[in-house]
C-alpha positions as CSV (number, residue, x, y, z in Angstrom):
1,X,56.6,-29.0,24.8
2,X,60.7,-28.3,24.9
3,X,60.3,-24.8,24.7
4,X,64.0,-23.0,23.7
5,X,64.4,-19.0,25.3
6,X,67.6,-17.5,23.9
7,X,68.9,-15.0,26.2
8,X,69.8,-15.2,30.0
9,X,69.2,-11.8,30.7
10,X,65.8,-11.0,33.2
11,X,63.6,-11.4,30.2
12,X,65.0,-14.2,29.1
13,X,65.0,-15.7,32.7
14,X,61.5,-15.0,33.8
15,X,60.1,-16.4,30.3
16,X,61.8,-19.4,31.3
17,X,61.0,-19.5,34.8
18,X,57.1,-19.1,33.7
19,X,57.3,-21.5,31.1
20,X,58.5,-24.1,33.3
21,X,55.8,-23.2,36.1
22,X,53.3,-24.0,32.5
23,X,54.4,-27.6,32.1
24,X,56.8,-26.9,29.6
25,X,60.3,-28.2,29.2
26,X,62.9,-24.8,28.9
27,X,66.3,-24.3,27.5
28,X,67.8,-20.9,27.8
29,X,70.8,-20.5,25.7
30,X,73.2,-17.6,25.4
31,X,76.4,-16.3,24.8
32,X,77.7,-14.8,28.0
33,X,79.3,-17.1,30.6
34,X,76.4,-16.5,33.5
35,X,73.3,-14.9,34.0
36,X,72.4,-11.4,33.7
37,X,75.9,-10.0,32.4
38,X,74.3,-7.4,29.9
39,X,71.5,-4.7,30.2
40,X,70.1,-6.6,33.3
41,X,73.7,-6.5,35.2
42,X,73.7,-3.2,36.8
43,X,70.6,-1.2,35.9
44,X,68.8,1.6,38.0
45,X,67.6,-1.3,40.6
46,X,63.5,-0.1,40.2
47,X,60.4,-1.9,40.1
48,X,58.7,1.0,38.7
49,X,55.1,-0.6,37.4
50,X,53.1,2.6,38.2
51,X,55.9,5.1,36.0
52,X,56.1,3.8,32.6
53,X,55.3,6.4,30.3
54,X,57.5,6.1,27.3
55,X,60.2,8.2,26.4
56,X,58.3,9.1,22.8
57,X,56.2,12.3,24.1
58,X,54.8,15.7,22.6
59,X,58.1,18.1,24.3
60,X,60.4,15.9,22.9
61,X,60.7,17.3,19.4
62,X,60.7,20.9,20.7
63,X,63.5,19.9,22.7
64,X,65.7,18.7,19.5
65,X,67.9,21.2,18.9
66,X,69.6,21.1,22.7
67,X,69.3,17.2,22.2
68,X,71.4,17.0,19.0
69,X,74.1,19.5,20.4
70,X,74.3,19.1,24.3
71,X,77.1,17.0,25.6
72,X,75.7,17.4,29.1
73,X,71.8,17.0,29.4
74,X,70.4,14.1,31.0
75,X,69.0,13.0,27.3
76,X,71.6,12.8,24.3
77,X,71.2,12.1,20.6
78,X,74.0,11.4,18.0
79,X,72.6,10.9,14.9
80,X,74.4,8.1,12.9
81,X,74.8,6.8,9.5
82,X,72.4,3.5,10.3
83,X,69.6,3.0,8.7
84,X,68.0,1.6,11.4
85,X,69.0,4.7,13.4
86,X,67.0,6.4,10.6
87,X,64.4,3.9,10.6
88,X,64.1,4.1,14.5
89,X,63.9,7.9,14.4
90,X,61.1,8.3,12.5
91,X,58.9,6.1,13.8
92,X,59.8,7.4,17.2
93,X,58.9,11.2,15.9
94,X,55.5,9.8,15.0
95,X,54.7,8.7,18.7
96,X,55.7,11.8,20.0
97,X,52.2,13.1,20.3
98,X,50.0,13.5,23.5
99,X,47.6,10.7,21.5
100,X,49.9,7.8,20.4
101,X,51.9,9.0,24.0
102,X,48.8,8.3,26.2
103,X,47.7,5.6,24.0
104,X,51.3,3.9,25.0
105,X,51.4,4.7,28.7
106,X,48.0,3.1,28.8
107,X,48.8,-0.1,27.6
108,X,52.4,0.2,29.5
109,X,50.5,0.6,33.3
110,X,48.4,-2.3,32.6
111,X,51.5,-4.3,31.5
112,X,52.9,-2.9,34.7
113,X,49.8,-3.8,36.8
114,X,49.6,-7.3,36.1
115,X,53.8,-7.7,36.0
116,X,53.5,-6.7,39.8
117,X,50.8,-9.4,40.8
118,X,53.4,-12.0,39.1
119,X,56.0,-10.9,41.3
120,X,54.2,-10.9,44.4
121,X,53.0,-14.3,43.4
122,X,56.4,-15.3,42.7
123,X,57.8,-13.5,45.9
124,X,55.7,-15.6,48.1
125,X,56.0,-19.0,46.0
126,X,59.9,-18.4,45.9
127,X,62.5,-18.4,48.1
128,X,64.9,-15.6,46.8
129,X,67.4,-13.1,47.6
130,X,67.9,-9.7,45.5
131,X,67.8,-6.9,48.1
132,X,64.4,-6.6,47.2
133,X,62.2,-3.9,49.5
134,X,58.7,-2.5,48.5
135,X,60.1,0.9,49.6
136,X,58.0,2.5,47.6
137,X,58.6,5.2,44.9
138,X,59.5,9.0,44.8
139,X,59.8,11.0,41.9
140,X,60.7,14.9,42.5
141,X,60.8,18.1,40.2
142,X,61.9,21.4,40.2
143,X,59.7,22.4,37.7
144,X,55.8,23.5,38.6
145,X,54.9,22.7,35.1
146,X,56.0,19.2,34.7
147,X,55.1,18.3,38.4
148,X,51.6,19.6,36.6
149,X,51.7,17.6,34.1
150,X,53.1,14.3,35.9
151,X,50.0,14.9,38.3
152,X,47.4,14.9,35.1
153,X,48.3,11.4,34.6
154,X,47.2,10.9,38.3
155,X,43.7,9.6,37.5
156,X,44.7,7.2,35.0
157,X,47.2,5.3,37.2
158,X,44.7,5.6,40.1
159,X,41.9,4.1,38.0
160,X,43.5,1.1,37.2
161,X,44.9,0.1,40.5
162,X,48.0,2.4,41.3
163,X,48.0,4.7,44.9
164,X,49.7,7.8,43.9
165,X,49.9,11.4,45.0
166,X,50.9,14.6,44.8
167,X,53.0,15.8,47.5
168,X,54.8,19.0,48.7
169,X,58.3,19.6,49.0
170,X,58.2,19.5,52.7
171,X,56.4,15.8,52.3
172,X,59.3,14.9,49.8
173,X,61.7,15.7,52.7
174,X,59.9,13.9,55.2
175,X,59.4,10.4,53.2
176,X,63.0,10.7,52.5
177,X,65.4,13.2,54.8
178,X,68.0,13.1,52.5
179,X,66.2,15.7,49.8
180,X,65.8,18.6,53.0
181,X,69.3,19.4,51.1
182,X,67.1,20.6,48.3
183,X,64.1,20.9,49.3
184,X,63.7,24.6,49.1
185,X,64.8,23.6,45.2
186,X,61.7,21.6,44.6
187,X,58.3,22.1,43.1
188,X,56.8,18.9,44.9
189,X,56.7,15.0,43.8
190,X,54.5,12.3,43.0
191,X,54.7,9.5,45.8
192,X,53.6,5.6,44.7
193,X,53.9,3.3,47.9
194,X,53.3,0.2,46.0
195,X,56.7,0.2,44.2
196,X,59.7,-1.5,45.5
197,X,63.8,-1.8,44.5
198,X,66.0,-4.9,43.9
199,X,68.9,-5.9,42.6
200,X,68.1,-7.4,39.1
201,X,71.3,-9.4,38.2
202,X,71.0,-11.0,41.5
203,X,67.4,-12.2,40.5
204,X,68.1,-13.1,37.6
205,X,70.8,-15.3,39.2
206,X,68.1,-16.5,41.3
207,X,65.7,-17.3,38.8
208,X,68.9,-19.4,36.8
209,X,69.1,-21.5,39.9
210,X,65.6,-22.1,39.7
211,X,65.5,-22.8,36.0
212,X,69.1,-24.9,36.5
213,X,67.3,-27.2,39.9
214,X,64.1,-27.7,37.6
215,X,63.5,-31.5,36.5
216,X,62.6,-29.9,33.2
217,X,65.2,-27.1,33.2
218,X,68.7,-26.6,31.0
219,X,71.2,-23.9,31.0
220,X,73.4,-23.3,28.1
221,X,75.8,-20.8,28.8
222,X,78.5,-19.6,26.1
223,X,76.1,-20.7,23.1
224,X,76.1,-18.0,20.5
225,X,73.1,-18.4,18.8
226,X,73.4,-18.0,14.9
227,X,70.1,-18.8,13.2
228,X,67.2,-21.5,13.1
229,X,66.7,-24.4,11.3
230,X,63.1,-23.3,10.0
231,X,61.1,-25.7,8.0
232,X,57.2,-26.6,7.1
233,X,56.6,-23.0,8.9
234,X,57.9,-23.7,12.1
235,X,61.0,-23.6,14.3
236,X,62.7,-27.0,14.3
237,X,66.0,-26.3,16.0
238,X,67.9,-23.3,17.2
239,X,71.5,-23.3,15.9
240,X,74.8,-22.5,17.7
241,X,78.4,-22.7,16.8
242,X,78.1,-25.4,19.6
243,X,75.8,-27.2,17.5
244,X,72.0,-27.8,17.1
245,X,69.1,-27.8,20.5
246,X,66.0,-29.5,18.8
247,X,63.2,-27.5,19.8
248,X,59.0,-27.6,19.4
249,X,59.4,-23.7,20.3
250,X,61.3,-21.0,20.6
251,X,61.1,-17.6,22.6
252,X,63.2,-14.8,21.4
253,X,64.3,-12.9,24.7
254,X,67.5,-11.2,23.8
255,X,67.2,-7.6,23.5
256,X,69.2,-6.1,20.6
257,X,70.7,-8.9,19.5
258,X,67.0,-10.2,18.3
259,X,67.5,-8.0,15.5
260,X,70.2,-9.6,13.4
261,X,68.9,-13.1,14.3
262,X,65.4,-12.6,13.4
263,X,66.0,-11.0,10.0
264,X,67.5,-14.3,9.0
265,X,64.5,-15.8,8.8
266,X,62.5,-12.6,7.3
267,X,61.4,-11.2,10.9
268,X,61.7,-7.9,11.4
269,X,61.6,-5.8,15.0
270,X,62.6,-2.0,15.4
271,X,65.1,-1.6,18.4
272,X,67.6,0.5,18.9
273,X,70.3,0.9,22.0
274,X,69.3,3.3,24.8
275,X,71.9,4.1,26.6
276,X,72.2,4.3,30.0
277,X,75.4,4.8,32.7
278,X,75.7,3.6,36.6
279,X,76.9,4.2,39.6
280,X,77.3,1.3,42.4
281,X,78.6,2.7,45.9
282,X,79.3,-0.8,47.9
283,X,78.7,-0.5,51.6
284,X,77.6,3.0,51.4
285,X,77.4,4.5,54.7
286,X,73.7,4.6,56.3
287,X,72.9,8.3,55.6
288,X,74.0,7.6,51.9
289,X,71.1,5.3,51.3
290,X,67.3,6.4,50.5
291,X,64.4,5.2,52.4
292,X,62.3,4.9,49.6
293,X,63.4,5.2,45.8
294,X,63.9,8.3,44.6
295,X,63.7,9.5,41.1
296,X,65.2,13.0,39.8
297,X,63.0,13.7,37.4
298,X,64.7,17.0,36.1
299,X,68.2,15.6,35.7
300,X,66.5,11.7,34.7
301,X,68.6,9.8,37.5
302,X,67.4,7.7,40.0
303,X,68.9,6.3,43.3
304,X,68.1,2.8,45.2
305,X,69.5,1.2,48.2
306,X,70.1,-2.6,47.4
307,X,70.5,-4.3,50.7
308,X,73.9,-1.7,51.8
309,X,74.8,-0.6,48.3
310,X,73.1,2.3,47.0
311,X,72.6,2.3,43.1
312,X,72.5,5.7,40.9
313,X,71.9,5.3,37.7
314,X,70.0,7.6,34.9
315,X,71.1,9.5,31.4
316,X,69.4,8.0,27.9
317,X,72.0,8.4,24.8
318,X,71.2,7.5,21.7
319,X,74.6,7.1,20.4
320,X,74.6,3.8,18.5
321,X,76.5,1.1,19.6
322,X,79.2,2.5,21.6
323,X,79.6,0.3,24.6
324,X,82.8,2.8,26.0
325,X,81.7,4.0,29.6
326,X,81.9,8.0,29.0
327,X,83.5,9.7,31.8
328,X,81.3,13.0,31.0
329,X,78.1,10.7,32.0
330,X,80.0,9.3,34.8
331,X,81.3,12.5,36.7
332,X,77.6,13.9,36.3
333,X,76.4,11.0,38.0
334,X,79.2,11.6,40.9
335,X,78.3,15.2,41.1
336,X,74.7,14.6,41.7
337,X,75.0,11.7,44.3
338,X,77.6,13.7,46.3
339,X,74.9,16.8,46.2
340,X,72.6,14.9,47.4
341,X,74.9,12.0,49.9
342,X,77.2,13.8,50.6
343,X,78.2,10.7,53.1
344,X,79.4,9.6,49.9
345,X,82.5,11.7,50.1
346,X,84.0,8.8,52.2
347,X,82.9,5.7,50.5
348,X,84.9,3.2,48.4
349,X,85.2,4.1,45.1
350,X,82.2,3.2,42.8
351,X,81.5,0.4,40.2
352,X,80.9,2.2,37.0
353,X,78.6,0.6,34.4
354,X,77.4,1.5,31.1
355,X,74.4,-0.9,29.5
356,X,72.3,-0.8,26.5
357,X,68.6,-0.7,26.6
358,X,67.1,-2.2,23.9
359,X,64.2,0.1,23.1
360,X,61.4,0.4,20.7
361,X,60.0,3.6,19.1
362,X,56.7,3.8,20.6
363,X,58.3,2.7,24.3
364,X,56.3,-0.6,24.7
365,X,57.7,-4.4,24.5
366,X,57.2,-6.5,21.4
367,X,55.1,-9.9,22.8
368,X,54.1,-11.5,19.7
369,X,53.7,-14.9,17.6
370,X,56.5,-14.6,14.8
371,X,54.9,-13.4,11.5
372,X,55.6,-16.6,9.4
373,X,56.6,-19.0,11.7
374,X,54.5,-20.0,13.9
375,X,56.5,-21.3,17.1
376,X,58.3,-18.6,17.3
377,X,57.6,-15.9,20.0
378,X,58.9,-12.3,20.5
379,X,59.8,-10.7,24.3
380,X,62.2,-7.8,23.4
381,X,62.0,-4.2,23.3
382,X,61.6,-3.7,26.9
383,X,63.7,-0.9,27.1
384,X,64.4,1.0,30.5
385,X,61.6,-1.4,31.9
386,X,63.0,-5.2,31.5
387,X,63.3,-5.2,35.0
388,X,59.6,-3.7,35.6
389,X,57.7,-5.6,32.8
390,X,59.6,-8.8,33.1
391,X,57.2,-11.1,35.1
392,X,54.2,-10.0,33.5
393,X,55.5,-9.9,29.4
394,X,56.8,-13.6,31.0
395,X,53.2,-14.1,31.9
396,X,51.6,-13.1,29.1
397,X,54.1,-14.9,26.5
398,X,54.0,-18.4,28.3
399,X,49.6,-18.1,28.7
400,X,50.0,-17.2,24.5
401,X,52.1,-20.0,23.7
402,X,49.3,-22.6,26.0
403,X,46.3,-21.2,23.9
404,X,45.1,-19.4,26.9
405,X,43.8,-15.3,26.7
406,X,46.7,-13.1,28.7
407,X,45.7,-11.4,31.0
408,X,47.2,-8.6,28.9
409,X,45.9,-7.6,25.3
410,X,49.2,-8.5,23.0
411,X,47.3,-6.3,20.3
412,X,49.0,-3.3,21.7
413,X,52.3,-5.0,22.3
414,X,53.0,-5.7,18.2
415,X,56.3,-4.5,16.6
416,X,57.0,-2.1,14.3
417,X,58.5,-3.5,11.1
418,X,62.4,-2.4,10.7
């Protein structure tokens, strides 16, 4: 089949890589000039498959008040005239429950599971370059409580294939020296070994060259996508204001901007932008760059070494569609790298980014056949995660489309209705 993926970001990009390694012929079409330019450009840099809980949980709601009037914590909300804001909210305050949460970070660690066998299979098929490094993961708190509570969900991620621990603060200083600055500060961390850190716009420019050197393989950079031609129940072409790309399928892979596209044709999702803010230090001097990745838990930021840049990144706002980089976010990123680096006192100035998670109220990606037409496929909603779950929701979508059982149940991957 000519299978059409709009969107060029990493979930667009490993659906089409996957789809290709199926047989299938693939056109990705999107609106940016190159690969990777949005959400995937410069996010937090982790492949975190074993840390996926979602961000719907039971101490959220009691934490509302200092949510809705905090201009500083490491999780903002600015509530909005929207409807889908409203929409969105809702449902999200439904899932914030220990069932619906564990119920969610279930499904989202088997996701994650199977996402990193694709990726070692496509590491060892592939020759690519992202400053990747299994450096394994670190995620550190302050609190005894939450360090508690992170280590309850121990067992679960154990049983299904995950080697984590608990660990002391004195351990968290010895896997990476850098935290000795605080470590009299922490409670302990959780240590996973098996995670790794990578540069996701650079894959995903690897993947385009892969998709772009492919026999079968198109790239249709500045398309805009404005609808479908949809007849007899079915996709029949994808339109642009470049003009028509014939098509016996179509995967829908681009984040928010699914929304206004699929309700032209009656198909609803639930997303809504998750903001999140960056820091890249280029060429940051050795002492500035972890040896493993490290997550703050207590202040949500996380830093990773890509080959010699080191990546911070962190902060969720739910602010609506304000793409403006706020220099609030970004001087709390600064202060918190130079506590911790403070190398970083003499490095070039940093790239500041802001992106826009596309995230769902329950935390887990949409991958599912369109209600009404029935070549159509959904791969958004991956929130924080795209660059985590990407390979396997890839997987999963391009074994649906063939007829074949995922590996994955898509049961607990269906949208919400907006």
């Amino acid at each position: 089949m000519h299978i059409g993926v709009i969107g060029a970001g990493i979930v667009g990009l490993t659906s089409a890589y996957q789809l290709l390694r199926a047989g299938h012929a693939v056109t990705v079409i999107d609106a940016g000039r190159g690969p990777g330019l949005a959400t995937s450009f410069a996010n937090g840099g982790q492949l975190s498959y074993g840390y996926v809980s979602p961000l719907a949980a039971p101490g959220v709601l009691s934490q509302l008040p200092s949510l809705l009037f905090s201009r500083t914590g490491p999780l903002r909300i600015k509530p909005s005239f929207d409807p889908d804001f409203w929409r969105w909210s809702i449902e999200f305050v439904k899932h914030c429950n220990a069932q619906a949460n564990a119920s969610s970070t279930l499904r989202l660690l088997s996701l994650g599971l199977h996402s990193r066998e694709v990726m070692q299979e496509f590491l060892a098929r592939e020759s690519v370059s992202f400053d990747y490094r299994p450096s394994g993961k670190l995620v550190v708190y302050r609190s005894a409580e939450k360090l508690a509570a992170a280590e309850r969900s121990l067992e679960l991620a154990n049983g299904l294939g995950y080697a984590q621990r608990r660990v002391n603060a004195a351990t968290c200083a010895t896997l990476e020296p850098a935290l000795g600055k605080i470590a009299s500060e922490l409670a302990g961390g959780i240590h996973t070994p098996g995670e790794g850190t990578g540069d996701c716009q650079s894959l995903c420019e690897e993947l385009a060259r892969l998709v772009d050197a492919h026999a079968d393989g198109k790239l249709l950079y500045g398309h805009e996508v404005t609808g479908f031609d949809a007849r007899g129940g079915a996709v029949q072409s994808i339109r642009t204001h470049m003009g028509d790309v014939a098509v016996d399928a179509c995967v829908v892979a681009n984040g928010l901007a699914a929304m206004p596209l699929l309700r032209k044709i009656g198909e609803s999702v639930s997303l809504y932008p998750l903001k999140g803010y960056s820091l890249t230090y280029r060429d940051a001097p050795a002492s500035a760059r972890p040896q493993v990745s490290v997550t703050d838990a207590d202040n949500k930021v996380v830093y990773a070494s890509l080959g010699k840049h080191l990546r911070v990144a962190g902060m969720a706002d739910l602010v609506g569609y304000d793409y403006r980089i706020a220099a609030r976010r970004i001087q709390a990123l600064r202060k918190l790298s130079a506590g911790l680096f403070p190398a970083l006192g003499g490095a070039h100035a940093p790239l500041e980014w802001t992106g826009m998670r596309p995230a769902t109220p329950h935390g887990r990606p949409i991958l599912q056949r369109g209600h009404s037409l029935g070549n159509l496929w959904l791969n958004v909603g991956h929130g924080g995660l795209g660059f985590t779950l990407s390979m396997g929701a890839a997987r999963v979508i391009a074994d649906a489309i063939d007829g074949k059982r995922p590996a994955v149940d898509l049961a607990g991957f269906a949208r919400l209705a907006a």
